[in-house]
N, C-alpha and C positions, 0 to 999 in steps of 0.2 A: 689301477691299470694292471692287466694282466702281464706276467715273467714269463718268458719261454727260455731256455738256454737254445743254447745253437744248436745242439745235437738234435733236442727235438723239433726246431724248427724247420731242419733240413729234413725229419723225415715227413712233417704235416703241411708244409709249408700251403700248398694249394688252402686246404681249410683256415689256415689263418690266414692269408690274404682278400679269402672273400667276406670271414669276420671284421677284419680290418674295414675293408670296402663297404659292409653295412654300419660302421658307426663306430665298432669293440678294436678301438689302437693299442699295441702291445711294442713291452719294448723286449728284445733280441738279447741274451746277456752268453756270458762265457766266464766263465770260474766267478760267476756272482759278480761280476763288473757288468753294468748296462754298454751293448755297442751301440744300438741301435733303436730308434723308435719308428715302428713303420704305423700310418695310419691312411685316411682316406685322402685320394687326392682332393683340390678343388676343381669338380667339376662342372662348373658353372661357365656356359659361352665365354669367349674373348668379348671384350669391349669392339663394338661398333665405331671405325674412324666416321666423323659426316663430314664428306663432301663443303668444301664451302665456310667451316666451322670458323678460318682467320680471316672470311671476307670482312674487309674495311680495316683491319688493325695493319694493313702496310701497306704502300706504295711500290709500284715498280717505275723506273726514270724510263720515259720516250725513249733517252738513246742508249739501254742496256745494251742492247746489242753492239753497241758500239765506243763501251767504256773500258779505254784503256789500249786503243785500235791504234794508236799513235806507238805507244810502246812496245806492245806486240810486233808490229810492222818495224819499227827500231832494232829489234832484237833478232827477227829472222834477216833480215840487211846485214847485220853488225855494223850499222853504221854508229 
Protein backbone atom coordinates (compact mmCIF):
# COMPACT_ATOMS: atom_id res chain seq x y z
CA UNK A 1 0.00 0.00 0.00
CA UNK A 2 1.18 3.25 -0.94
CA UNK A 3 2.88 6.22 2.18
CA UNK A 4 2.13 9.57 1.44
CA UNK A 5 3.02 12.11 4.38
CA UNK A 6 0.80 14.83 4.96
CA UNK A 7 2.72 17.50 3.51
CA UNK A 8 2.44 15.78 0.28
CA UNK A 9 -0.97 14.90 0.52
CA UNK A 10 -2.07 18.30 1.09
CA UNK A 11 -0.41 19.41 -1.95
CA UNK A 12 -1.66 16.32 -4.56
CA UNK A 13 -4.56 15.48 -2.72
CA UNK A 14 -7.17 15.84 -5.76
CA UNK A 15 -4.79 13.04 -7.64
CA UNK A 16 -4.69 10.75 -4.74
CA UNK A 17 -8.30 10.65 -4.10
CA UNK A 18 -9.17 9.76 -7.58
CA UNK A 19 -6.35 6.99 -7.36
CA UNK A 20 -7.95 5.97 -4.19
CA UNK A 21 -11.51 5.93 -5.91
CA UNK A 22 -10.08 3.54 -8.85
CA UNK A 23 -8.92 0.84 -6.57
CA UNK A 24 -4.82 2.30 -5.16
CA UNK A 25 -5.88 2.90 -0.94
CA UNK A 26 -3.13 4.87 0.64
CA UNK A 27 -2.39 5.59 4.08
CA UNK A 28 -1.78 9.50 5.13
CA UNK A 29 1.32 9.49 7.70
CA UNK A 30 3.04 12.36 9.61
CA UNK A 31 6.72 11.94 11.15
CA UNK A 32 6.46 8.19 9.78
CA UNK A 33 3.35 7.55 12.23
CA UNK A 34 0.19 6.22 9.93
CA UNK A 35 -3.03 8.80 10.49
CA UNK A 36 -4.98 7.85 8.18
CA UNK A 37 -6.18 5.27 5.50
CA UNK A 38 -8.28 6.60 2.84
CA UNK A 39 -9.74 4.24 0.21
CA UNK A 40 -12.84 3.70 -2.00
CA UNK A 41 -15.99 4.18 -0.74
CA UNK A 42 -18.79 1.43 -1.14
CA UNK A 43 -20.64 2.34 -3.82
CA UNK A 44 -22.93 -0.02 -4.25
CA UNK A 45 -27.20 1.03 -4.13
CA UNK A 46 -28.81 0.95 -0.55
CA UNK A 47 -30.72 -2.24 0.09
CA UNK A 48 -34.26 -2.13 -1.23
CA UNK A 49 -36.91 -2.09 2.05
CA UNK A 50 -40.28 -4.58 0.25
CA UNK A 51 -43.37 -3.51 1.09
CA UNK A 52 -45.21 -6.29 2.92
CA UNK A 53 -41.86 -8.24 3.86
CA UNK A 54 -43.43 -9.03 7.88
CA UNK A 55 -46.82 -9.92 6.30
CA UNK A 56 -48.24 -12.85 8.64
CA UNK A 57 -45.45 -12.80 11.31
CA UNK A 58 -47.80 -10.48 13.68
CA UNK A 59 -51.16 -9.68 14.52
CA UNK A 60 -52.71 -6.51 15.21
CA UNK A 61 -55.92 -6.72 18.11
CA UNK A 62 -59.58 -5.54 16.76
CA UNK A 63 -59.51 -3.13 19.62
CA UNK A 64 -55.91 -1.37 19.19
CA UNK A 65 -57.41 1.70 18.85
CA UNK A 66 -58.75 1.32 21.89
CA UNK A 67 -56.35 -0.34 24.36
CA UNK A 68 -55.70 1.18 27.31
CA UNK A 69 -58.88 4.11 26.69
CA UNK A 70 -60.04 3.40 30.31
CA UNK A 71 -56.73 4.70 31.62
CA UNK A 72 -56.02 7.32 29.37
CA UNK A 73 -59.65 8.75 30.02
CA UNK A 74 -58.57 8.14 34.03
CA UNK A 75 -55.70 10.11 33.76
CA UNK A 76 -56.94 13.25 31.80
CA UNK A 77 -60.14 13.24 34.59
CA UNK A 78 -57.67 12.64 37.55
CA UNK A 79 -59.96 10.78 38.70
Amino acid sequence: MKTVSLDDARADLPNLVARAARGEPFLITEAGQPLVKVEAADRSPPARRRLGSLAGQFSVPDDFDRMGEDEIIRLFEGT
